[in-house]
Backbone of each chain as ProteinMPNN parsed JSONL, in Angstrom:
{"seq_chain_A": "XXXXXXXXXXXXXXXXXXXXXXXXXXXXXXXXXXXXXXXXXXXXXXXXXXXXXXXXXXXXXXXXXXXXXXXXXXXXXXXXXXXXXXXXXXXXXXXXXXXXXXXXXXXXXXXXXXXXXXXXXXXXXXXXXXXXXXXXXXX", "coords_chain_A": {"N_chain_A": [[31.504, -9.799, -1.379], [32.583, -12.634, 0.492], [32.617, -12.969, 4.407], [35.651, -13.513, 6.248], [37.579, -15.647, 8.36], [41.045, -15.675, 9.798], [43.351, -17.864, 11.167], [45.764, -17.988, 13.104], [47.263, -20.436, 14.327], [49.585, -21.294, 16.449], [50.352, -22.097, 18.666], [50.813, -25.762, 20.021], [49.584, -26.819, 22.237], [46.584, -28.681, 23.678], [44.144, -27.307, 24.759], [44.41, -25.609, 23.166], [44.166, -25.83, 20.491], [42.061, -26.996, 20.409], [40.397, -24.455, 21.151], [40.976, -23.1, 18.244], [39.886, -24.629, 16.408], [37.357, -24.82, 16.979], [36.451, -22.04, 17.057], [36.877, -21.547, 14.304], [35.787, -23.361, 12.888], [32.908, -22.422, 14.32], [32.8, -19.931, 12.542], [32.696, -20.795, 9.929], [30.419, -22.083, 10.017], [28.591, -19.661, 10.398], [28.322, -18.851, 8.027], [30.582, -17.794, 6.759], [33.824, -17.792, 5.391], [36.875, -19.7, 6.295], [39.957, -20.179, 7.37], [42.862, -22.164, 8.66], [46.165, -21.186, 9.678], [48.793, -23.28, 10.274], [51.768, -23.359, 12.485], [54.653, -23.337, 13.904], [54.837, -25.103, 17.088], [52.038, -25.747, 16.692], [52.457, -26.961, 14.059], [52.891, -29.147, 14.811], [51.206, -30.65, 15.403], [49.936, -31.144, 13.178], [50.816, -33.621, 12.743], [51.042, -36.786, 11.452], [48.867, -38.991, 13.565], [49.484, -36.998, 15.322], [47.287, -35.527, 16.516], [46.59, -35.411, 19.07], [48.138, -35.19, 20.895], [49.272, -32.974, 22.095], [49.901, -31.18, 25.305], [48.072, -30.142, 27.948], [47.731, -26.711, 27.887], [48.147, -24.947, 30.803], [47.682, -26.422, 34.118], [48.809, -29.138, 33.26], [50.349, -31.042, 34.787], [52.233, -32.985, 33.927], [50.506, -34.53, 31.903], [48.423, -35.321, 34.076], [46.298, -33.603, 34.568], [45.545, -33.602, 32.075], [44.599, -35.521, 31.481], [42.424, -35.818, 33.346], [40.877, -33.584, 32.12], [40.316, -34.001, 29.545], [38.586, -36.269, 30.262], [36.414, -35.118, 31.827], [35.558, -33.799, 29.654], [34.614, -35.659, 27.879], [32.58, -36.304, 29.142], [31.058, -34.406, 29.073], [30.299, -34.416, 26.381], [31.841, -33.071, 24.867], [32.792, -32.735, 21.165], [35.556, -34.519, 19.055], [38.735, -33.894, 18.815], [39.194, -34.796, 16.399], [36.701, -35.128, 14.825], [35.841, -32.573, 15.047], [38.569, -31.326, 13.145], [37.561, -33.018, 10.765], [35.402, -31.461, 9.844], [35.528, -29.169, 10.038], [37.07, -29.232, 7.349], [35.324, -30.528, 5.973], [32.877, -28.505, 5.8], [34.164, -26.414, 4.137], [36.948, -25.097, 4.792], [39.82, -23.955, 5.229], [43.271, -25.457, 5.337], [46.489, -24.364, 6.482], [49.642, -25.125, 5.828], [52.679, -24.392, 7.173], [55.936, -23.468, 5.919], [58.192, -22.756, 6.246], [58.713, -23.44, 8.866], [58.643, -26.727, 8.935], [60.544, -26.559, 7.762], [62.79, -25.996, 9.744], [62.238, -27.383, 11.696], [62.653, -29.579, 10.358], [60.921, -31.28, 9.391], [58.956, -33.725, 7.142], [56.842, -33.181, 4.417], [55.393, -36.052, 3.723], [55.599, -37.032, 6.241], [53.262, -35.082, 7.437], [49.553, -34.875, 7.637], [48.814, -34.874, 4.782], [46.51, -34.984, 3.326], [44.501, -33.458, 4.599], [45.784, -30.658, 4.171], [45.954, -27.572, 2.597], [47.328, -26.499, 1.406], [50.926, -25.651, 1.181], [53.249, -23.131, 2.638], [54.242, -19.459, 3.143], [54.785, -16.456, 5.069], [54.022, -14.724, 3.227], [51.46, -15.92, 1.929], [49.881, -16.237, 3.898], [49.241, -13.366, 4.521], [48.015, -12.471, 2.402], [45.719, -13.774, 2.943], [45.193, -13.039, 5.245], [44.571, -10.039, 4.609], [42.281, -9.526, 3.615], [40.561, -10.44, 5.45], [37.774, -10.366, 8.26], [38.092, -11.091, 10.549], [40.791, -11.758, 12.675], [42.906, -13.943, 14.21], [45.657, -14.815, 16.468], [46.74, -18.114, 17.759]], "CA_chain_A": [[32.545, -10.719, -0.887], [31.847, -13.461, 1.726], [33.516, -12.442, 5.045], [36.11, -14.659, 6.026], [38.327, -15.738, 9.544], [41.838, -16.179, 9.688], [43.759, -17.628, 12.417], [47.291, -18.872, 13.077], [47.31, -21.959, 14.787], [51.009, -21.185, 16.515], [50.083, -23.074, 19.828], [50.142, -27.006, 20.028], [48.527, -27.118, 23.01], [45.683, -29.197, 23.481], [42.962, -26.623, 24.907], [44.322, -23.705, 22.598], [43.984, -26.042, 19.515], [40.235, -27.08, 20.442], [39.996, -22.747, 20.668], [40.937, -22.699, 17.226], [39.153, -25.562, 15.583], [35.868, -24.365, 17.518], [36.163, -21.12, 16.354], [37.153, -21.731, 12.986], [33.976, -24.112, 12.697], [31.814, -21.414, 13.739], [33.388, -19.193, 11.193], [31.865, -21.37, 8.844], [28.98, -22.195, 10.391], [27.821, -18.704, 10.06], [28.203, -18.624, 6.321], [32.08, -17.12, 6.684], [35.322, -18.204, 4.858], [37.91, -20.021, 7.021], [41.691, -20.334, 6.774], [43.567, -22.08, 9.715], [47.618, -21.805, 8.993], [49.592, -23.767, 11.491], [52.893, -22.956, 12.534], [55.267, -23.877, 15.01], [53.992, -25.888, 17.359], [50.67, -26.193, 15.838], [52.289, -27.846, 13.313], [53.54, -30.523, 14.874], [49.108, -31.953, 15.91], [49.271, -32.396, 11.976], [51.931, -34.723, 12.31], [50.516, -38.185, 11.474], [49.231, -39.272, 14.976], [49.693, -36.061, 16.426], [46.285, -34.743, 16.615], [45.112, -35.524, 20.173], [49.608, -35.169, 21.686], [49.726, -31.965, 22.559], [49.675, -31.07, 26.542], [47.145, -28.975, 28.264], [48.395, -24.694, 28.917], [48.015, -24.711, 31.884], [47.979, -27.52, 34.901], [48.913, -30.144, 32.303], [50.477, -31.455, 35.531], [52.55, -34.364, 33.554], [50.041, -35.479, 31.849], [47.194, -36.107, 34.811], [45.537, -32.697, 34.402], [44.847, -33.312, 30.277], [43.751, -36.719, 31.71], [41.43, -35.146, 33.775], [39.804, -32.548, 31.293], [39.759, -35.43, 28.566], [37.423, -37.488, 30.82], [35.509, -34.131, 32.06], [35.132, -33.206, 28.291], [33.967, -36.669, 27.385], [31.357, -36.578, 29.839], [29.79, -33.056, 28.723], [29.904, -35.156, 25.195], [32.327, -32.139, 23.795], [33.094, -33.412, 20.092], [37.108, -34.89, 19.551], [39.747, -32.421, 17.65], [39.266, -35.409, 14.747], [35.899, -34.574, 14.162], [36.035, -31.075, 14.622], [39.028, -31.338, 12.288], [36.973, -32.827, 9.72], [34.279, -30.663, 9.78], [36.446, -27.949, 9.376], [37.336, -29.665, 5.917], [33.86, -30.703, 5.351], [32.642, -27.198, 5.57], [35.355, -25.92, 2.978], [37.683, -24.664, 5.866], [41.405, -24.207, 4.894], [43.861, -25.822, 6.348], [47.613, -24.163, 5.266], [51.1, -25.761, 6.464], [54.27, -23.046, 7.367], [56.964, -24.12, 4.935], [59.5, -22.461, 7.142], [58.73, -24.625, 10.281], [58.944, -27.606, 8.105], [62.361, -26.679, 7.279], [63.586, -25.573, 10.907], [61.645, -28.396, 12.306], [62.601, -31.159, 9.632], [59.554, -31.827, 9.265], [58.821, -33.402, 5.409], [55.136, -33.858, 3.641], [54.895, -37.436, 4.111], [55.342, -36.762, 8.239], [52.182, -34.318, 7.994], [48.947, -35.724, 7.127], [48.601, -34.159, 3.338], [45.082, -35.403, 2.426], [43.731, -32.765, 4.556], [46.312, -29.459, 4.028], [45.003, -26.946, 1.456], [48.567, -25.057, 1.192], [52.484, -25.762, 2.376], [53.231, -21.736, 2.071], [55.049, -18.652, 3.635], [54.136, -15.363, 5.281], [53.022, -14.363, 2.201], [50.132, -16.635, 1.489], [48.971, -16.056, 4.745], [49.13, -11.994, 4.328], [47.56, -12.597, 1.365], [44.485, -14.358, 3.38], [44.566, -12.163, 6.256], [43.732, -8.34, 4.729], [40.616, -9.501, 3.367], [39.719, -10.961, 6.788], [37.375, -9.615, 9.256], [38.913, -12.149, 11.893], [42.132, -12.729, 12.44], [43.628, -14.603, 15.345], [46.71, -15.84, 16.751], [46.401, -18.755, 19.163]], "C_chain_A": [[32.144, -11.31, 0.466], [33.192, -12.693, 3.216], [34.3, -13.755, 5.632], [37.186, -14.128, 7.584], [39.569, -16.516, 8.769], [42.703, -16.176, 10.839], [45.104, -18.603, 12.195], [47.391, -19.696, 14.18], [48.868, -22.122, 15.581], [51.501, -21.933, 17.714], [49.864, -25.177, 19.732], [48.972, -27.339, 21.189], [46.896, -27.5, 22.801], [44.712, -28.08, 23.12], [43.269, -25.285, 23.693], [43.371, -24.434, 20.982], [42.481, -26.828, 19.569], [39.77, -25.491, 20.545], [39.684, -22.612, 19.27], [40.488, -23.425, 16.141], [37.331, -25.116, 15.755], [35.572, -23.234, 16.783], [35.92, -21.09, 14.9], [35.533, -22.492, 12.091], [32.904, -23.045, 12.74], [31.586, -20.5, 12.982], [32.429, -19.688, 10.212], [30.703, -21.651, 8.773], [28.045, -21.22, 10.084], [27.954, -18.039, 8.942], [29.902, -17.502, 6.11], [32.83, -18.371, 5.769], [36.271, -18.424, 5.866], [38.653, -20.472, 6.835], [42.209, -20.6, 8.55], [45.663, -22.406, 9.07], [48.461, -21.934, 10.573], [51.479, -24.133, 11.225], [53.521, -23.521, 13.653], [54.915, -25.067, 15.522], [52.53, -26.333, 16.986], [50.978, -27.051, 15.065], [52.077, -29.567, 13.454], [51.986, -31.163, 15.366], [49.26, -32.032, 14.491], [50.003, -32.915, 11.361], [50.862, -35.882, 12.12], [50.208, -38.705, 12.624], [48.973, -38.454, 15.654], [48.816, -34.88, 16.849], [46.257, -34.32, 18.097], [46.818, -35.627, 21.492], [49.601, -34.051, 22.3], [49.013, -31.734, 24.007], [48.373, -29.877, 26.691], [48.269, -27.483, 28.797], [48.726, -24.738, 30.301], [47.37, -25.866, 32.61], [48.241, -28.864, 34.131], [49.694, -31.21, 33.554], [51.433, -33.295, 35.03], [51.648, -35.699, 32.855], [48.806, -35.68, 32.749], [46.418, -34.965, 34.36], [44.796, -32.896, 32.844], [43.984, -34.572, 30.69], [42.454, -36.017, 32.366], [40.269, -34.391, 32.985], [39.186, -33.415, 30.174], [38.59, -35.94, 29.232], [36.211, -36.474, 31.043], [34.713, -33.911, 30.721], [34.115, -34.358, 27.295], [33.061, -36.92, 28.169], [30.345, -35.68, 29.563], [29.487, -33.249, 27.369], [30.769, -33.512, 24.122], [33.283, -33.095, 22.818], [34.518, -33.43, 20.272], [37.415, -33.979, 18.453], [39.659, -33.253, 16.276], [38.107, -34.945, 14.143], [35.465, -33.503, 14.125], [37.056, -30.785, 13.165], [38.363, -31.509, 10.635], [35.985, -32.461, 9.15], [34.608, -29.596, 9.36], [36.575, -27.843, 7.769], [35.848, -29.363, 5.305], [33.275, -29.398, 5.142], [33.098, -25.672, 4.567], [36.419, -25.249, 3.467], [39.389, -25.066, 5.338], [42.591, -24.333, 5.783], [45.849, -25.292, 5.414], [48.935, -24.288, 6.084], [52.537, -24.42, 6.274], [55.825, -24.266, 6.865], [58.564, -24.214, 5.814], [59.525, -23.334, 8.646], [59.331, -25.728, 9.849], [60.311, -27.694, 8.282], [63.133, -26.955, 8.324], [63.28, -27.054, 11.618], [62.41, -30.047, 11.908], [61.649, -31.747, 9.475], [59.067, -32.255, 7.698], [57.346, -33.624, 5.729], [54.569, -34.882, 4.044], [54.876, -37.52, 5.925], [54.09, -36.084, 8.95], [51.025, -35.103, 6.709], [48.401, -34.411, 5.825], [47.454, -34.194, 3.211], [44.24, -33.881, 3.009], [44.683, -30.904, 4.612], [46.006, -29.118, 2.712], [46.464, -26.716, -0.091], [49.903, -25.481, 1.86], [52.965, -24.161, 1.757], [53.989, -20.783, 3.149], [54.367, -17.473, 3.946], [53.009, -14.98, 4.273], [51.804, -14.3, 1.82], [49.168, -16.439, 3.001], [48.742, -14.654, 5.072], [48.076, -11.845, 3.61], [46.078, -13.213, 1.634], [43.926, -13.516, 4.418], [44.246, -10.809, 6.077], [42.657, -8.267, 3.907], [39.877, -9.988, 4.504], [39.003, -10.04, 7.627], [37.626, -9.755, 10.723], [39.824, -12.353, 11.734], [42.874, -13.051, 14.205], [44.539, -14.95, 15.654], [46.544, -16.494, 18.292], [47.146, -19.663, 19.453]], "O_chain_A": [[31.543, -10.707, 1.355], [34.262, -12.121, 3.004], [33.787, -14.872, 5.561], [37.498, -12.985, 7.917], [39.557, -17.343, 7.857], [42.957, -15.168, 11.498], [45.345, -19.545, 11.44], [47.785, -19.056, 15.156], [49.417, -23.187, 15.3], [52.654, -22.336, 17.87], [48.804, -25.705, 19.395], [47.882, -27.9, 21.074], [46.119, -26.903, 22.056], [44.376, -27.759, 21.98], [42.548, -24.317, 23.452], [42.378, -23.927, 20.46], [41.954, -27.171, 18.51], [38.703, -25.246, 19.983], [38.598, -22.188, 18.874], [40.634, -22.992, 14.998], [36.423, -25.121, 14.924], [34.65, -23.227, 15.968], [34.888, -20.659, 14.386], [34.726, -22.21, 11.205], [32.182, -22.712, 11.8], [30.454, -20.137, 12.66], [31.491, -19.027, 9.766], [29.967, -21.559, 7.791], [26.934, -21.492, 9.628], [27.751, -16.831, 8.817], [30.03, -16.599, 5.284], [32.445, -19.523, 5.57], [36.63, -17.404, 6.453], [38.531, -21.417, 6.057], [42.089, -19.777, 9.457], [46.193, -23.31, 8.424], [48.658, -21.162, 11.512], [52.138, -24.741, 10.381], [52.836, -24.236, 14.384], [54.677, -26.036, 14.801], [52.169, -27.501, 17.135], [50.232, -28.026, 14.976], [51.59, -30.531, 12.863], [51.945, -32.354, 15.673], [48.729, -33.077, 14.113], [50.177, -32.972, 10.144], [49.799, -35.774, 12.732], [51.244, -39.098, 13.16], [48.295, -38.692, 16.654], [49.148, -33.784, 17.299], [45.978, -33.168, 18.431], [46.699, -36.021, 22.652], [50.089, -34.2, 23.42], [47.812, -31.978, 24.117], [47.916, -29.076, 25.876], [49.14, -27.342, 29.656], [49.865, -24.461, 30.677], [46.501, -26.449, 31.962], [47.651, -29.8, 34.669], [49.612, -32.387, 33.202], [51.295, -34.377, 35.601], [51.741, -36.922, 32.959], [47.945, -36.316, 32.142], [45.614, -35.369, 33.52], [43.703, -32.417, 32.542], [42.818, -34.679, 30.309], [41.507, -35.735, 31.632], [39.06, -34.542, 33.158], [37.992, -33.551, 29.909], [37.551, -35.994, 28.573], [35.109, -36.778, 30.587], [33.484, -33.852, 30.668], [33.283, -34.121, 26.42], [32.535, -38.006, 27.926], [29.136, -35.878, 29.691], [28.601, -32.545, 26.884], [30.367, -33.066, 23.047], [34.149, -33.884, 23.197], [35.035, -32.769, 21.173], [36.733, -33.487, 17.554], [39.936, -32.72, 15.201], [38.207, -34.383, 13.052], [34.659, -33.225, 13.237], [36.576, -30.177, 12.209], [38.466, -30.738, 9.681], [35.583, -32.94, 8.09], [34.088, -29.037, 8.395], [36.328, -26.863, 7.066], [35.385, -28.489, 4.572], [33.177, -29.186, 3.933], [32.638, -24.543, 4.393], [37.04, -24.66, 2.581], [39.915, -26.163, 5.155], [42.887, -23.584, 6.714], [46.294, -25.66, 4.327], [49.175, -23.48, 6.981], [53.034, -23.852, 5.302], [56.367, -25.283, 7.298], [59.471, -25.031, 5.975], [60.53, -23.711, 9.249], [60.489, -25.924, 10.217], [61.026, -28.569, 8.771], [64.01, -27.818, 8.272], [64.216, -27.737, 12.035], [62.633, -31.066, 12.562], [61.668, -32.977, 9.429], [58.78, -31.319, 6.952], [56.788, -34.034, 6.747], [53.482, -34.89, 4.621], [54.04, -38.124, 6.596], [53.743, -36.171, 10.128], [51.253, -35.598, 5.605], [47.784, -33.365, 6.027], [47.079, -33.08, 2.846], [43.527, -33.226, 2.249], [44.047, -29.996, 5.145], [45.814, -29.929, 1.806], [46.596, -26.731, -1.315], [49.92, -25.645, 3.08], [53.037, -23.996, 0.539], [54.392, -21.404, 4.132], [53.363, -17.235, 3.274], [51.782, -14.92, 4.342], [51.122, -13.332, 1.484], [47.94, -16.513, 3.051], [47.96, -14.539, 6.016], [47.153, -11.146, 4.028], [45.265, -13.196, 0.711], [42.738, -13.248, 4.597], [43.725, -10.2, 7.011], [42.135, -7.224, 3.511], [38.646, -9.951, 4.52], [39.498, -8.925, 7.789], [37.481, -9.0, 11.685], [40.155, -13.073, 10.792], [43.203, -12.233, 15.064], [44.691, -15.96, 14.967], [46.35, -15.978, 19.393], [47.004, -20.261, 20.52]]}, "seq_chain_B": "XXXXXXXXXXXXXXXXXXXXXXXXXXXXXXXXXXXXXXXXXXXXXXXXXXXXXXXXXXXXXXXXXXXXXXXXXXXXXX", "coords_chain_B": {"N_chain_B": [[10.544, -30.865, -2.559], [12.148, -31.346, 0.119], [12.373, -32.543, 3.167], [15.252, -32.352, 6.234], [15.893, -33.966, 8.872], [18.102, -33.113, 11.426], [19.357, -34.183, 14.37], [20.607, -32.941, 17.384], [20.238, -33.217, 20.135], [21.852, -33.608, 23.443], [24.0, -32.544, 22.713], [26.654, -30.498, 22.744], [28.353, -26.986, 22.091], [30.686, -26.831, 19.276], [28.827, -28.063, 18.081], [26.0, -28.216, 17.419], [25.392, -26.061, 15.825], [26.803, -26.622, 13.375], [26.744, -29.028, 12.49], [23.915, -27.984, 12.136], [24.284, -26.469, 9.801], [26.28, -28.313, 7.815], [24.179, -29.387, 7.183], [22.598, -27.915, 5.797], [24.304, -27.293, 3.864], [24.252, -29.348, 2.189], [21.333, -29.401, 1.093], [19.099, -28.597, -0.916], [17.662, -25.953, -2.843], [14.585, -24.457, -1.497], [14.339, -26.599, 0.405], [13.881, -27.755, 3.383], [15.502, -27.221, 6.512], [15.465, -28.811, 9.482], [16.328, -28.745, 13.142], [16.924, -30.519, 15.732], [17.776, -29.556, 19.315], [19.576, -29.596, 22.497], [21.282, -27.281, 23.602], [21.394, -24.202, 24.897], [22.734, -22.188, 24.468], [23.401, -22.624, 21.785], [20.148, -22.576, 20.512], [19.941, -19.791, 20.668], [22.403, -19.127, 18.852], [21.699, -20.496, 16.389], [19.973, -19.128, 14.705], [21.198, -16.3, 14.473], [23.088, -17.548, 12.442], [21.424, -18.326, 10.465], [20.164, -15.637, 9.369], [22.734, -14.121, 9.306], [23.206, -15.968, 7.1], [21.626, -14.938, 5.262], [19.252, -16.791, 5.198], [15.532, -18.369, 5.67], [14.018, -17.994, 8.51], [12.176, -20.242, 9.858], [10.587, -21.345, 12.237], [11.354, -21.453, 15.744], [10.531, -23.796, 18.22], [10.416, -24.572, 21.514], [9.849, -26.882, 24.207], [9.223, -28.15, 27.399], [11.183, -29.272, 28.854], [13.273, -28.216, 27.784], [14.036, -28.529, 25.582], [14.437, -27.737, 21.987], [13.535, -27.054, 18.766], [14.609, -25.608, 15.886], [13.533, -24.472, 12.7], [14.623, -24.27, 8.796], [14.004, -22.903, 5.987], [15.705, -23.081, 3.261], [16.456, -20.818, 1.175], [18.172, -19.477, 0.002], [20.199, -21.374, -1.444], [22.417, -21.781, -0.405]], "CA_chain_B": [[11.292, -29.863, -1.357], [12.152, -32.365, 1.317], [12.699, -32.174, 4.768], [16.516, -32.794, 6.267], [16.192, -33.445, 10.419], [18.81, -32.997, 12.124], [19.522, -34.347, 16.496], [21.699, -32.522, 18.026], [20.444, -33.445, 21.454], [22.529, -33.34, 24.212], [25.281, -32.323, 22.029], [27.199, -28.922, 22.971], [29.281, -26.569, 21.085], [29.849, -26.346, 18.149], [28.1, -29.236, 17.501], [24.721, -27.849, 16.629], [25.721, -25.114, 14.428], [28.167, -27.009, 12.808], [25.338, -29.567, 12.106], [22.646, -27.156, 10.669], [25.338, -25.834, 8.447], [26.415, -29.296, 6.69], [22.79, -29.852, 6.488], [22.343, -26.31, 5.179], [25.263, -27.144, 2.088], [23.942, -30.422, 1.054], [20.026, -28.981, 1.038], [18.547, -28.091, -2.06], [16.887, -24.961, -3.054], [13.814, -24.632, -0.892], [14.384, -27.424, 1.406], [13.511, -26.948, 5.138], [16.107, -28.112, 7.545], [14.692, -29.247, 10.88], [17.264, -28.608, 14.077], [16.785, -30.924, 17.034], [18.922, -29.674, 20.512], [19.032, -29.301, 23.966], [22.241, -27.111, 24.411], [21.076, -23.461, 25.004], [23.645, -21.766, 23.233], [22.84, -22.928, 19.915], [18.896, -21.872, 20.115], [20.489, -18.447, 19.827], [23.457, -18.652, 17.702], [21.965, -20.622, 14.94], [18.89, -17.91, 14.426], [21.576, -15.694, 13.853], [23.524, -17.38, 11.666], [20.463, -18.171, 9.525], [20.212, -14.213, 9.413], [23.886, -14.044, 8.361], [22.993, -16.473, 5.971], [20.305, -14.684, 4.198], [18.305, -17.625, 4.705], [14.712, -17.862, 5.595], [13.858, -18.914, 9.633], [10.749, -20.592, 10.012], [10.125, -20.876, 13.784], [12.393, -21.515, 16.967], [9.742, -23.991, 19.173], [10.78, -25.035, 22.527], [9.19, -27.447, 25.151], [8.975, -27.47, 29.192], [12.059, -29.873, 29.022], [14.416, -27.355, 27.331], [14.276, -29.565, 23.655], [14.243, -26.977, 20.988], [13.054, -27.314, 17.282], [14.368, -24.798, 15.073], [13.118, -24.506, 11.366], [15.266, -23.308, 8.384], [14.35, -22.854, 4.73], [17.214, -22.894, 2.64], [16.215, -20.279, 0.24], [19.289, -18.831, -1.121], [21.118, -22.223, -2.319], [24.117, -21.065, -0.078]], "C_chain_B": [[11.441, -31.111, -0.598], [12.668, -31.84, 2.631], [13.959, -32.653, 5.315], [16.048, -32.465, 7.761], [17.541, -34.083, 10.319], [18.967, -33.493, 13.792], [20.44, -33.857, 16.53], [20.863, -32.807, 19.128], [21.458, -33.929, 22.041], [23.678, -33.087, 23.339], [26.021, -30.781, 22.473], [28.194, -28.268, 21.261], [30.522, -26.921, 21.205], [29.381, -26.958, 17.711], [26.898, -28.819, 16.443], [24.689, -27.021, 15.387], [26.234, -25.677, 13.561], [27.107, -28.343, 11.608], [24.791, -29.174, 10.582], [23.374, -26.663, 9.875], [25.881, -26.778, 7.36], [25.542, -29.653, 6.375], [22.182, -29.45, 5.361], [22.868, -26.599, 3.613], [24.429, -28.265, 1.533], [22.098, -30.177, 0.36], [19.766, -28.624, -0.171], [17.868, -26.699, -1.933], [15.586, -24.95, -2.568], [13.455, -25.595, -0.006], [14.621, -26.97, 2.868], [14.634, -27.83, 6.044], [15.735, -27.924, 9.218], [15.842, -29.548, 12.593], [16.979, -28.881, 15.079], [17.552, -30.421, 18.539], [18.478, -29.459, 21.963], [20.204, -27.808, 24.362], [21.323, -25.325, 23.839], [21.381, -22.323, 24.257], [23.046, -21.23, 22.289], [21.396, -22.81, 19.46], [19.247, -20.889, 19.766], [21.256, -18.319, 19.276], [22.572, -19.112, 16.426], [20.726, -19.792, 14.646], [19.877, -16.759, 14.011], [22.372, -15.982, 12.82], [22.634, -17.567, 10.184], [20.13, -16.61, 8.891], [21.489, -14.031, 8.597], [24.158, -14.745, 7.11], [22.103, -16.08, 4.71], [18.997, -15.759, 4.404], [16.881, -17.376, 5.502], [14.651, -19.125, 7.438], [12.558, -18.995, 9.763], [9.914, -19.978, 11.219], [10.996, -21.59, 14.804], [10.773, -22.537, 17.915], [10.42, -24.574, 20.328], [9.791, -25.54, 23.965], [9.206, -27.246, 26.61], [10.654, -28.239, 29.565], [13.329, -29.082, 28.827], [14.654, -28.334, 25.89], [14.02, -28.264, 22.826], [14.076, -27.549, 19.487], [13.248, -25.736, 16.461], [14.404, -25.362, 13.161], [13.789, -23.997, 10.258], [15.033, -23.487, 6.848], [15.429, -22.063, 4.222], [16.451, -22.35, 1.228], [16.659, -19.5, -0.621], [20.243, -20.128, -1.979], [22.444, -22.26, -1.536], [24.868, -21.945, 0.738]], "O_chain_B": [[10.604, -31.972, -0.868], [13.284, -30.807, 2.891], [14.057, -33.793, 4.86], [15.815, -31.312, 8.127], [18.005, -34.999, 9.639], [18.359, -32.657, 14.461], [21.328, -34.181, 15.742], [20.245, -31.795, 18.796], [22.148, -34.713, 21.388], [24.489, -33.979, 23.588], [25.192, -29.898, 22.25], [28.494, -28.706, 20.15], [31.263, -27.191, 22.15], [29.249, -26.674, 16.521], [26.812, -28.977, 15.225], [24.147, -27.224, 14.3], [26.099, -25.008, 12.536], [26.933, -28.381, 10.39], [24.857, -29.417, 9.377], [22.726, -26.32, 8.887], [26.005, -26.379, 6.201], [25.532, -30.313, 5.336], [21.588, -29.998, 4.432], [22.289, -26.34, 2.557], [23.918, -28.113, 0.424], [21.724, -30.721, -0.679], [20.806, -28.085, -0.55], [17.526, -26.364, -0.799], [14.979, -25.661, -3.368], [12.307, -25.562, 0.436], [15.342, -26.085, 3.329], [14.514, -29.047, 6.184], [15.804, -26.896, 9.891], [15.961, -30.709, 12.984], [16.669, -27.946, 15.817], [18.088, -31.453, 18.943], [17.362, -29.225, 22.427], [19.957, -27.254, 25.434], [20.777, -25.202, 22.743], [20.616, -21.631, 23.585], [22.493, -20.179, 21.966], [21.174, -22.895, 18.252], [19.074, -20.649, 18.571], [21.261, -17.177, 18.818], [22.573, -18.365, 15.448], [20.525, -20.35, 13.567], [19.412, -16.104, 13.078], [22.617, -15.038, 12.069], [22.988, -17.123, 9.092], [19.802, -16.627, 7.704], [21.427, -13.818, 7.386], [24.979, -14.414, 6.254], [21.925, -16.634, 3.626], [17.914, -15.571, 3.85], [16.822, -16.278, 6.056], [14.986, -20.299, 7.598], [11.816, -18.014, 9.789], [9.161, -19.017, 11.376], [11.368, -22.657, 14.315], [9.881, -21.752, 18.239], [11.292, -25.324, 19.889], [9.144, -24.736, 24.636], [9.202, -26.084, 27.014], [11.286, -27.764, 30.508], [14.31, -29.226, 29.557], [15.772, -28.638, 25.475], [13.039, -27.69, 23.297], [14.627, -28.617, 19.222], [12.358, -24.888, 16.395], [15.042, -26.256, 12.605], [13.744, -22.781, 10.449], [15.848, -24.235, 6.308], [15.904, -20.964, 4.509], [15.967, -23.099, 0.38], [16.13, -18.952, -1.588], [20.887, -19.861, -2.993], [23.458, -22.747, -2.035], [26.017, -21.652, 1.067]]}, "name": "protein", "num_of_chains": 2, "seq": "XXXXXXXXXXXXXXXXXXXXXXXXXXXXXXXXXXXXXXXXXXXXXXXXXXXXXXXXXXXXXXXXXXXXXXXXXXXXXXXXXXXXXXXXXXXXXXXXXXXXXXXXXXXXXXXXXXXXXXXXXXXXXXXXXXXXXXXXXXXXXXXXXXXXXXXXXXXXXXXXXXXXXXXXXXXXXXXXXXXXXXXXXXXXXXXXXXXXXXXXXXXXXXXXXXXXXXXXX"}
């Protein structure tokens, strides 16, 4: 059995959700199985749009501080959360939507971008991913 | 067999890995993939994930500049 990362995505935040796209990538990179299921706030970056919205953790400062790291980050040529995102895909990387956010949230299907979610699913399915894991994360 | 390069120069992580790994899936059975970079890192991660891959590492060369050239037959299909 291949070994495989699983991480919950429960943070929108910018810098957490470049943590867990990075990781997740190298998951795969090194011949692993990867499952990201986004929840809460996480969900809401795979609103339509809402990849690249979410504030920085810490000094997000209104806004100038993400400005700041954005421009820093685009100068050290670190790749954008879109094409990390679809690398993730490209790599066979699962992407699985929290049904129950959705609900609490209001959040429908057509509001989150479908083409690239694997799964709209419940504890369950993500239990069900995480005790074969050798990784599991919450970020 | 054909040869698949790869540039990752100046690129950081996870760029490079991330790379030799979509290079890695689309590769054929005994095809050598050829890994251009500069970022330091990724000389040593992707040697191991070639290792975690089963697959077969050629050779790691590196210049006076810091340019690296690693080598990777793809000899499991994986």
């Amino acid at each position: 059995m291949t070994d495989k990362a699983t991480i919950i995505v429960h943070s929108g935040d910018m810098d957490k959700l470049y943590s867990a796209l990075i990781i997740g990538n190298g998951a795969l990179a090194m011949g692993m199985e990867a499952s990201l299921y986004f929840t809460f706030w996480g969900l809401q970056r795979l609103k339509k749009g809402g990849l690249e919205k979410g504030p920085l953790s810490k000094m997000n400062m209104l806004g100038l501080g993400k400005w700041m790291v954005k421009r820093k980050m685009k100068q050290a040529k670190v790749a954008s959360l879109e094409k990390l995102l679809k690398d993730f895909k490209e790599l066979g990387g699962k992407i699985l939507a929290c049904d129950m956010t959705m609900e609490i949230m209001g959040i429908k299907k057509e509001d989150l971008r479908d083409d690239l979610i694997s799964d709209y699913c419940g504890v369950g399915a993500y239990i069900n991913e995480a005790k074969d894991s050798t990784v599991t994360l919450f970020i | 067999m054909a040869v698949i390069k790869v540039d990752c120069t100046g690129q950081i992580c996870p760029v490079p890995l991330v790379e030799m790994r979509k290079a890695l899936r689309k590769a054929k059975e005994g095809d050598i993939v050829e890994v251009t970079g500069t970022h330091s890192s990724s000389k040593k991660e992707i040697p191991l994930a070639v290792k975690a891959m089963s697959l077969e590492l050629i050779d790691v060369i590196e210049d006076k500049e810091g340019v690296w050239k690693i080598r990777i037959r793809n000899v499991r299909g994986k």
